[in-house]
VOPAGU-2260 file (C-alpha; in pm, 1 decimal, decimal comma):
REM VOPAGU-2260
SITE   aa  ch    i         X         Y         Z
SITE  UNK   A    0   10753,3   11067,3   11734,0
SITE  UNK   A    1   10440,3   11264,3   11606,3
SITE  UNK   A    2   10218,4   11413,7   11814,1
SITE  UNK   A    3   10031,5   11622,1   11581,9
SITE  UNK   A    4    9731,2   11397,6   11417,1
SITE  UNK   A    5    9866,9   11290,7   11089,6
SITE  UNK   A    6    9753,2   11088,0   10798,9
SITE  UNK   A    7    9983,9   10891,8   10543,6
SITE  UNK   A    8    9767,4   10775,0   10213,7
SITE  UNK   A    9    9954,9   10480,1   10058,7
SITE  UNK   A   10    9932,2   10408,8    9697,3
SITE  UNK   A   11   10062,3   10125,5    9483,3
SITE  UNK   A   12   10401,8   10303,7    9424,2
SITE  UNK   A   13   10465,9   10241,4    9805,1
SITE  UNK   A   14   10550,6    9905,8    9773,4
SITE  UNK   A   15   10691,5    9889,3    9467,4
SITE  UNK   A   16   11078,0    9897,3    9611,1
SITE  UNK   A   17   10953,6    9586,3    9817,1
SITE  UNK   A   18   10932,4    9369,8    9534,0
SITE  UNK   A   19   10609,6    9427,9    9470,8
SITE  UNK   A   20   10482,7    9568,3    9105,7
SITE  UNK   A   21   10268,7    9891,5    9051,5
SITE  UNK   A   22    9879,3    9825,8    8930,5
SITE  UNK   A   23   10005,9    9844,9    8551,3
SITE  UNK   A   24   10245,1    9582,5    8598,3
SITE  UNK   A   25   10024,7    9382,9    8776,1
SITE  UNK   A   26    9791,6    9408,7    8491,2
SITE  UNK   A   27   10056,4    9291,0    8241,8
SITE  UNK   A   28   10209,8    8996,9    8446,3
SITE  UNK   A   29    9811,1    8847,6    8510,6
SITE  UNK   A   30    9777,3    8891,7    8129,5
SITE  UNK   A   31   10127,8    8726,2    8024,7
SITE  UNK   A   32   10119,7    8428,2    8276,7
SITE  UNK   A   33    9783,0    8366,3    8217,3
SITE  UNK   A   34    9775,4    8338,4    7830,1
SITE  UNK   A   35   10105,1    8165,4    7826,6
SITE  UNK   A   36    9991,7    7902,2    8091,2
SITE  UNK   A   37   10233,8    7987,6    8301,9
SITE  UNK   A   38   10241,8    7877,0    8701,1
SITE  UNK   A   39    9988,3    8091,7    8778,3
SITE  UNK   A   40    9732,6    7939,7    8489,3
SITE  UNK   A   41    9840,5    7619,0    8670,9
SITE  UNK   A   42    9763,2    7726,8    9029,3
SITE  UNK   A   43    9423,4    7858,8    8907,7
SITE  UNK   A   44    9342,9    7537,6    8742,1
SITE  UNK   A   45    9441,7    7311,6    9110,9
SITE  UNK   A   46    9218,2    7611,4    9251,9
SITE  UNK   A   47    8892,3    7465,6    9102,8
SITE  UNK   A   48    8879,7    7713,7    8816,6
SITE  UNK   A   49    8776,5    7592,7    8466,1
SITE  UNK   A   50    9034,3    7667,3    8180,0
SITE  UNK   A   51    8764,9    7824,3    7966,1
SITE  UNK   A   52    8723,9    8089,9    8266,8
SITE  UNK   A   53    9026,8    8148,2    8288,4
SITE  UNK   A   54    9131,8    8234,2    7942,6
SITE  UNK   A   55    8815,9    8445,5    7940,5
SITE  UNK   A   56    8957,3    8666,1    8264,5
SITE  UNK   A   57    9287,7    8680,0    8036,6
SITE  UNK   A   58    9142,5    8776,1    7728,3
SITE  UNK   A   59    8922,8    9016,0    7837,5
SITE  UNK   A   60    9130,8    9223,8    8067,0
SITE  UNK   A   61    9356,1    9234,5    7782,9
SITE  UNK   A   62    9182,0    9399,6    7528,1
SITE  UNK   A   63    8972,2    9584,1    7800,4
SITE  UNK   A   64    9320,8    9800,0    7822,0
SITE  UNK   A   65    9251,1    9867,4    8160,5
SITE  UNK   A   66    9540,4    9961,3    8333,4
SITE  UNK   A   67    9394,1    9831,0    8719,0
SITE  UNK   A   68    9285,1    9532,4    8762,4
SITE  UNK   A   69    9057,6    9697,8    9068,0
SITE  UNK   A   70    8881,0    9906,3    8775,0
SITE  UNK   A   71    8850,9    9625,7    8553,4
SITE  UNK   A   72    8610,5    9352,0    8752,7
SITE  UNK   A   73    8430,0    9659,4    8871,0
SITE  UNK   A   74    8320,3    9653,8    8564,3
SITE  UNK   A   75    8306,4    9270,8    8488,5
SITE  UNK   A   76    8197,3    9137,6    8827,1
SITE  UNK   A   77    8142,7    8746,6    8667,0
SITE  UNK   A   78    8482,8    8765,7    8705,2
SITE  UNK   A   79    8522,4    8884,9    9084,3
SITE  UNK   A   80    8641,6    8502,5    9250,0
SITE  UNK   A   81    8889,5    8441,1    8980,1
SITE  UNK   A   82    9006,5    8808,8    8962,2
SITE  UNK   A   83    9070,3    8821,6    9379,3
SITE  UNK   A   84    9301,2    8487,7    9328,9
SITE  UNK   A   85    9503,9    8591,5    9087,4
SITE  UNK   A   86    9604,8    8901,4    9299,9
SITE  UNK   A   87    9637,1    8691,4    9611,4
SITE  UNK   A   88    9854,0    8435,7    9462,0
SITE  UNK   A   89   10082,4    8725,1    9253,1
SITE  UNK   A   90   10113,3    8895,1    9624,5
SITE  UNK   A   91   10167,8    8637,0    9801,9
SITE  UNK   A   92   10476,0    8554,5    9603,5
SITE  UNK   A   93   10664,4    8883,9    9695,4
SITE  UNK   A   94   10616,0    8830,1   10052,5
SITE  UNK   A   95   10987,2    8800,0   10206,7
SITE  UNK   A   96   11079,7    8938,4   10538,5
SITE  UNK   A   97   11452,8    8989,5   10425,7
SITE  UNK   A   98   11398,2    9212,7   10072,4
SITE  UNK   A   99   11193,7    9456,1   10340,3
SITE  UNK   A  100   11463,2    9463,4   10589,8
SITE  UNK   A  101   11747,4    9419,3   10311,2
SITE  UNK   A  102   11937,1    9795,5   10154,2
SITE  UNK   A  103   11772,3    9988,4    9849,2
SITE  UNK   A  104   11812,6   10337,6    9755,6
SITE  UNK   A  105   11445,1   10333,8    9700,3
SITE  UNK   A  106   11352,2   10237,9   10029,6
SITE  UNK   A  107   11168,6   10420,7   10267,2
SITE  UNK   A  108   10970,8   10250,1   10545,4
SITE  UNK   A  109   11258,4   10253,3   10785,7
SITE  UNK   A  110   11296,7   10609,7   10726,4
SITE  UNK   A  111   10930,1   10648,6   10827,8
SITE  UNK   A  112   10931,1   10419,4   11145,1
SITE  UNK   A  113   11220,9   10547,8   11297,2
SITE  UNK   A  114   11043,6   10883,0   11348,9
SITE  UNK   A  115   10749,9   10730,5   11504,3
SITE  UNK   A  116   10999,3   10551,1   11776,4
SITE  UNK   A  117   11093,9   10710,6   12111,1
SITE  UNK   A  118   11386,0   10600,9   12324,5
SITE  UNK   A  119   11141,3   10436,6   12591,6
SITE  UNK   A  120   10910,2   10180,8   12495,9
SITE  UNK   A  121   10656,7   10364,3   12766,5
SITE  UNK   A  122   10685,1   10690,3   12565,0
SITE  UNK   A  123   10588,8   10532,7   12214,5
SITE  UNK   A  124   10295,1   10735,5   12170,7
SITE  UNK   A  125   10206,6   10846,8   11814,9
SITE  UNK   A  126    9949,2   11025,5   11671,8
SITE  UNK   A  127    9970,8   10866,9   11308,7
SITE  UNK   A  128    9767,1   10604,2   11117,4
SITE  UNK   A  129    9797,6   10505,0   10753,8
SITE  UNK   A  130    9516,2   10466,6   10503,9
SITE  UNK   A  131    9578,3   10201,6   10220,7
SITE  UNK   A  132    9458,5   10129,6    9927,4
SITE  UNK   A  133    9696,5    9826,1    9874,9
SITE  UNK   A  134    9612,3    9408,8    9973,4
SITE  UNK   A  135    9969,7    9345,4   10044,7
SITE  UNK   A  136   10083,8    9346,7   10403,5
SITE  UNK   A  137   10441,8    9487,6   10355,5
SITE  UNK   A  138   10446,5    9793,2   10586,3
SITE  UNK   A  139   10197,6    9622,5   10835,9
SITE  UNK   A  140   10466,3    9376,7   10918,0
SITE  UNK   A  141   10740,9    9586,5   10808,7
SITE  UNK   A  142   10638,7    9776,0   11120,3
SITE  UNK   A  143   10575,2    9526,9   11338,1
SITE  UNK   A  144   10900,0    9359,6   11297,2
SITE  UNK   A  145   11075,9    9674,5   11350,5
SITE  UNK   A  146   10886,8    9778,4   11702,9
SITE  UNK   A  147   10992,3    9399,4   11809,0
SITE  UNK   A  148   11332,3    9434,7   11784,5
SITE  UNK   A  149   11390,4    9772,9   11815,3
SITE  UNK   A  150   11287,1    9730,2   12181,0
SITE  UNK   A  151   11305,6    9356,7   12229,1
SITE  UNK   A  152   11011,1    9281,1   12315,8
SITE  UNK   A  153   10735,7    8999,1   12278,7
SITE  UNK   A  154   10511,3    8918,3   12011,9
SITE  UNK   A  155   10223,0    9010,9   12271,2
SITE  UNK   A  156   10311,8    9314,2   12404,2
SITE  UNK   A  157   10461,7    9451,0   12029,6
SITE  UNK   A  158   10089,1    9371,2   11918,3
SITE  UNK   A  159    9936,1    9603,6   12217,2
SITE  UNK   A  160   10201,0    9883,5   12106,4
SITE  UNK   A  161   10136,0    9844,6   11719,3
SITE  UNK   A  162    9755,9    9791,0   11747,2
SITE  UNK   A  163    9768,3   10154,5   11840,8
SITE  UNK   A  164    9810,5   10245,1   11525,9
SITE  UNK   A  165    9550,3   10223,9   11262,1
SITE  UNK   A  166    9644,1   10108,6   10953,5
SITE  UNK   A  167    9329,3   10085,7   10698,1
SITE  UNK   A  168    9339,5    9850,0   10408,3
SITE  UNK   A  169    9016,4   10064,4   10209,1
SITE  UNK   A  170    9048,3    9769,6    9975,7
SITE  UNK   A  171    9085,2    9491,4   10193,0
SITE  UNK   A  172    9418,5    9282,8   10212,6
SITE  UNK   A  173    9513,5    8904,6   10165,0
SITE  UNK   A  174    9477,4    8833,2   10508,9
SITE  UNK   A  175    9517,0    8947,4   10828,7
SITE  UNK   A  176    9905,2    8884,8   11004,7
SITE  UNK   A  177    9910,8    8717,4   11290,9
SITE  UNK   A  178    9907,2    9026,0   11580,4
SITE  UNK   A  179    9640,9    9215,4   11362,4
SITE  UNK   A  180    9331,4    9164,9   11555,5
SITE  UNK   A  181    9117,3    8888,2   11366,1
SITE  UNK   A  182    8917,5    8577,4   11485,9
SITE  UNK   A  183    9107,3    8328,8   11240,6
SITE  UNK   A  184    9453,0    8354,8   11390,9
SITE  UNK   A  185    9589,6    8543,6   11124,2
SITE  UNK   A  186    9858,1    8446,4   10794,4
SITE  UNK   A  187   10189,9    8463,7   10851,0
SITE  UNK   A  188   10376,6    8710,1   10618,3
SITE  UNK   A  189   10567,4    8433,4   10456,4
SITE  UNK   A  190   10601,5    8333,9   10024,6
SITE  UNK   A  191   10646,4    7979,8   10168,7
SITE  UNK   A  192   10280,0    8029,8   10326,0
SITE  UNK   A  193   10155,9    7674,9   10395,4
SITE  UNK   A  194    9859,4    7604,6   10214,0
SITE  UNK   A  195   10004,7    7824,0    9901,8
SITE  UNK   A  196   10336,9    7585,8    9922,0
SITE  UNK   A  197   10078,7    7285,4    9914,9
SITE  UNK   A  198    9904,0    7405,5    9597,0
SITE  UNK   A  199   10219,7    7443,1    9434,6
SITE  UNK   A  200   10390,4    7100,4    9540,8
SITE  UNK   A  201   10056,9    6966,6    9412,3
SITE  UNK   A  202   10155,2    7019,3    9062,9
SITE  UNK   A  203   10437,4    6766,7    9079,6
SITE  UNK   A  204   10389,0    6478,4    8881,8
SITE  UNK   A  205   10543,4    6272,3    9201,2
SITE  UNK   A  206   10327,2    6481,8    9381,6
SITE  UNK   A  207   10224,3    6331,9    9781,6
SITE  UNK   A  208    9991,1    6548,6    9866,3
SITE  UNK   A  209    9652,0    6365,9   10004,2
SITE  UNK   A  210    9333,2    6449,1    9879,7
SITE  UNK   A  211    9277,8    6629,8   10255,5
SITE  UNK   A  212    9541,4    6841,5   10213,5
SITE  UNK   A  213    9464,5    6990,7    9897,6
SITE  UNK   A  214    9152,5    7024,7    9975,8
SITE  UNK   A  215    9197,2    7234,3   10302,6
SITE  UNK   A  216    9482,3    7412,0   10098,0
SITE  UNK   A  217    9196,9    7537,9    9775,7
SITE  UNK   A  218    8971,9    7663,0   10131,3
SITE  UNK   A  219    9233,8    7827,5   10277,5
SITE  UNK   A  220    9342,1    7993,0    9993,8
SITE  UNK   A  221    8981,0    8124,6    9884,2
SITE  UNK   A  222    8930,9    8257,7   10248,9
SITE  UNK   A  223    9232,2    8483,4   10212,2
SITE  UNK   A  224    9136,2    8614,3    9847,1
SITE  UNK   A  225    8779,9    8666,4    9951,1
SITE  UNK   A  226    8906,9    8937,6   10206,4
SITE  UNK   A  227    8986,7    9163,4    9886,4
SITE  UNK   A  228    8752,4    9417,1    9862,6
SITE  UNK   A  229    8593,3    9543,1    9503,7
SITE  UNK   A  230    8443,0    9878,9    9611,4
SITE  UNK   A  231    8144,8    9983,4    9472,1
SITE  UNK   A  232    8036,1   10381,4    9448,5
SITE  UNK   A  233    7720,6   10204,4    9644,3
SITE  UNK   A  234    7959,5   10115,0    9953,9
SITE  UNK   A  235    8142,8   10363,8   10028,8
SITE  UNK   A  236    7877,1   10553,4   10237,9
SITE  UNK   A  237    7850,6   10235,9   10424,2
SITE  UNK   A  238    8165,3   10072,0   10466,6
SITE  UNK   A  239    8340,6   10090,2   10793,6
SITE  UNK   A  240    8689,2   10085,3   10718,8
SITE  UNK   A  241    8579,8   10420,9   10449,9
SITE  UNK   A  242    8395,9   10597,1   10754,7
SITE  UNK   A  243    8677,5   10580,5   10978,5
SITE  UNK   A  244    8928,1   10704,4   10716,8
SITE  UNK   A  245    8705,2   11047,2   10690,9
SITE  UNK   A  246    8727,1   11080,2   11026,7
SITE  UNK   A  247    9069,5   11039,1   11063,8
SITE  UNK   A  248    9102,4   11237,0   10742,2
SITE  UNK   A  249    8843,5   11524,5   10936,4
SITE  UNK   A  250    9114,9   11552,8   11248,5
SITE  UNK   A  251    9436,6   11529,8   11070,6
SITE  UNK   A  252    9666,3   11863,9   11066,9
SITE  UNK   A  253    9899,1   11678,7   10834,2
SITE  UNK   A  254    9784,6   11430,2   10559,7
SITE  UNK   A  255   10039,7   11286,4   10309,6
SITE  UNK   A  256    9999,2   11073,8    9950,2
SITE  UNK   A  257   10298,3   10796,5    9890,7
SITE  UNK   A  258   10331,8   10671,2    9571,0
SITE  UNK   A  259    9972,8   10753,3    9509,6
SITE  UNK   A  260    9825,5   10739,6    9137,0
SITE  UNK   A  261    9533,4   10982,7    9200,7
SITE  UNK   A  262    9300,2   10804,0    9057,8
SITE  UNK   A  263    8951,0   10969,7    9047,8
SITE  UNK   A  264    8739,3   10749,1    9227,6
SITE  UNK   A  265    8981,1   10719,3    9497,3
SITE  UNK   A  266    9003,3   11077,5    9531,5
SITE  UNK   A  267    8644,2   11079,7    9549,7
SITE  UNK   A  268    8572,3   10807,1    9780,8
SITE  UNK   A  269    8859,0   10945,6   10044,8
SITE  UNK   A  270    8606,5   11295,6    9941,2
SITE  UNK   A  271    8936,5   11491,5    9929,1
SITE  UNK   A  272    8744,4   11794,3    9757,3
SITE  UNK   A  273    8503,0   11847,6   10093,3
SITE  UNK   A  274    8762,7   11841,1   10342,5
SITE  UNK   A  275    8777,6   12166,2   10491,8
SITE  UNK   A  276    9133,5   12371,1   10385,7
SITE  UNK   A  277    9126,1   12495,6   10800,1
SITE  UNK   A  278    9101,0   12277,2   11134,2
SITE  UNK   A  279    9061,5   12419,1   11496,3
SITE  UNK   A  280    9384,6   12253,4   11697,0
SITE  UNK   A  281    9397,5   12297,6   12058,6
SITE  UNK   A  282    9702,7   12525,7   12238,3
SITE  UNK   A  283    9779,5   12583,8   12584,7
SITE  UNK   A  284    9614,1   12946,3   12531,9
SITE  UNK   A  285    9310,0   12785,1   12417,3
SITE  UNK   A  286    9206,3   12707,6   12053,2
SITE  UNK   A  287    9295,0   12844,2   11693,7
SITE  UNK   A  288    9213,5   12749,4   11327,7
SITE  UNK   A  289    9555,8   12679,2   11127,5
SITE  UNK   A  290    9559,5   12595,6   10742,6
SITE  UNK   A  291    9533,4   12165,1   10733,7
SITE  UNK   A  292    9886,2   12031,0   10542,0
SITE  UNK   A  293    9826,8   11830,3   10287,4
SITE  UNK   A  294   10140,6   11736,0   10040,6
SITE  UNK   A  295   10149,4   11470,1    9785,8
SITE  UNK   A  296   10447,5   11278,3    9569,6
SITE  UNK   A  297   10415,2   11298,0    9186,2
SITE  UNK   A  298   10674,1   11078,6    9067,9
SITE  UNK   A  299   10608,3   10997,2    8682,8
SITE  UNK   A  300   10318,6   11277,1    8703,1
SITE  UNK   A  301   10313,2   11489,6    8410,1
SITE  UNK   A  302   10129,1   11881,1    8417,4
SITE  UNK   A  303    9848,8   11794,0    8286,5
SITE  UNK   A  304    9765,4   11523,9    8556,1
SITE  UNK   A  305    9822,2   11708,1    8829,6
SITE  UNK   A  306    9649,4   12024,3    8675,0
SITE  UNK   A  307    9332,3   11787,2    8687,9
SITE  UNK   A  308    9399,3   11660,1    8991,7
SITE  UNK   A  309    9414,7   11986,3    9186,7
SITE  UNK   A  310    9075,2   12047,9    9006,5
SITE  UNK   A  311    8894,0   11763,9    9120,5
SITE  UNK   A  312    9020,1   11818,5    9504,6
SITE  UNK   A  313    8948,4   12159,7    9464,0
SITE  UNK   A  314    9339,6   12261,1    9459,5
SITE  UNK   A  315    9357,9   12117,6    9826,4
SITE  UNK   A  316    9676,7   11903,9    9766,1
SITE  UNK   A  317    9994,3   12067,0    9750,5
SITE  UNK   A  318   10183,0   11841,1    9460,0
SITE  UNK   A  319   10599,9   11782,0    9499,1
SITE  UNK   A  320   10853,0   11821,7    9267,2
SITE  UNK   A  321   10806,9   11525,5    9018,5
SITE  UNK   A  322   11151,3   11411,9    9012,9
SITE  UNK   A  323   11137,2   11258,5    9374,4
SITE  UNK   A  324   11054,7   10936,1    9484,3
SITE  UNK   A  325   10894,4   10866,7    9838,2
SITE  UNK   A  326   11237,0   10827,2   10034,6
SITE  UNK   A  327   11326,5   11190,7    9889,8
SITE  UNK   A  328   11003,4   11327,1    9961,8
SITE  UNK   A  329   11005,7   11214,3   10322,6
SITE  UNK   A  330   11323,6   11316,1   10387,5
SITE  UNK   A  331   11264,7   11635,6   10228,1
SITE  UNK   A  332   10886,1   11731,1   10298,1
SITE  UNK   A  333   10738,5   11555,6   10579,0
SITE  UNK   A  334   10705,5   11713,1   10910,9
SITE  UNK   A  335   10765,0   11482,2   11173,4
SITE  UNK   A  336   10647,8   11668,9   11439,5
């Protein structure tokens, strides 16, 4: 378990040995599927979007040679509805309960959640939470899943024990699961998600779909993409989910990047370069001020990036050895304690 207050920062390279592809490759797929008219082109088209749209999106965000799609309708905000689809209907399509549970060398969130459990389920007291910056739900349920059958117990009472720790989607995620507290009932995590499966059988030319149906399918899909968040510099001093990651951020002895691409304005927005380098942690002799940890992977980094990324956080991240991926990082680096 860990009892010290510790913060995990997730990038896009966390769930990339889950089937899911980094923000470049999302980039390229939206681009390729799009202009070739692919499924997706055809999903977008049952989705109420015009064709002349739609090969706008693709055009532009391929000669914009933007390499996030986040970054992109930042800049091009006509684009925002059809922009927040695309991504929910590309992530959808990786969600599969077996590739999380199933073997990969890559593969690390088991490695993670079996240091947070403790042999009673009355002991499972952690003091962890993860801050996101990714819409899919992988690790949410990933953890979840695990808690339930690790100690065999019900969907209610796994929700109480997970709920206990916060994990922050900054950017908003393509709906809430199920156990996640929510007012809607939550989305299963699930590629065979109804109202995505309906949208998809719709395209059959033998098609049986009623008019109802696809109609409750297009709302139910544009509910889930409209919980993607676009953040604006203008937010961030007002958005919750932003506030309670500096605090979290303020309290943590330990704080650790995963497959994190450093990007600027994410640095800045977390406001890595004002966190203070010392934190006052409580002993049974009192109190003392201790240097705060804070580690980071750099797999695929080369010098110069991470020369420019210690200067814009002020040298406050220590950066790890380039040739290891998260699992070898963890397993290496992270104090579980």
């Amino acid at each position: 378990m860990i009892t010290k207050p510790t913060v995990f920062i997730l990038g896009a390279g966390a769930s990339i040995p889950y089937n899911y592809p980094s923000g470049k490759e999302l980039v390229s797929q939206l681009i390729s599927e799009l202009s070739n008219k692919q499924l997706l082109f055809q999903l977008c088209s049952k989705l109420e979007f015009k064709t002349e749209e739609i090969n706008n999106f693709s055009n532009a965000l391929k000669f914009s040679g933007d390499y996030s799609i986040d970054a992109f309708l930042e800049r091009n905000s006509e684009f925002m509805k059809l922009g927040k689809m695309v991504i929910t209907l590309k992530l959808i399509a990786s969600e599969n309960t077996g590739i999380l549970f199933s073997g990969g060398k890559d593969k690390w969130y088991g490695d993670l959640v079996n240091e947070l459990k403790s042999p009673a389920l009355s002991d499972f007291k952690n003091e962890v939470s993860f801050l996101t910056f990714n819409y899919d739900r992988s690790f949410d349920h990933y953890l979840f899943v695990a808690i339930n059958n690790s100690y065999g117990i019900s969907d209610r009472e796994c929700a109480e024990v997970v709920n206990t720790i916060p994990i922050i989607h900054l950017h908003g995620q393509i709906g809430k699961l199920p156990w996640q507290n929510n007012n809607d009932g939550g989305r299963p995590y699930d590629n065979e998600y109804k109202a995505y499966r309906t949208i998809i059988d719709s395209l059959s030319q033998h098609s049986s779909i009623s008019a109802l149906n696809l109609s409750s399918a297009v709302h139910d899909l544009k509910r889930i993409s409209a919980q993607i968040k676009i953040i604006h510099e203008a937010d961030i001093d007002n958005d919750v989910e932003f506030q309670e990651s500096h605090r979290l951020l303020d309290n943590a002895e330990n704080i650790y990047f995963l497959g994190f691409g450093y990007n600027d304005d994410n640095l800045r927005r977390l406001k890595m370069a004002d966190l203070s380098e010392e934190i006052v942690v409580k002993t049974q002799t009192g109190e003392k001020s201790k240097r705060r940890l804070i580690l980071g992977t750099t797999y695929g980094l080369g010098e110069a990036k991470k020369a420019h990324i210690k200067s814009i956080t002020n040298d406050k991240i220590y950066l790890g050895a380039p040739s290891r991926k998260i699992l070898e990082f963890i397993n290496n680096s992270v104090a579980f304690e």
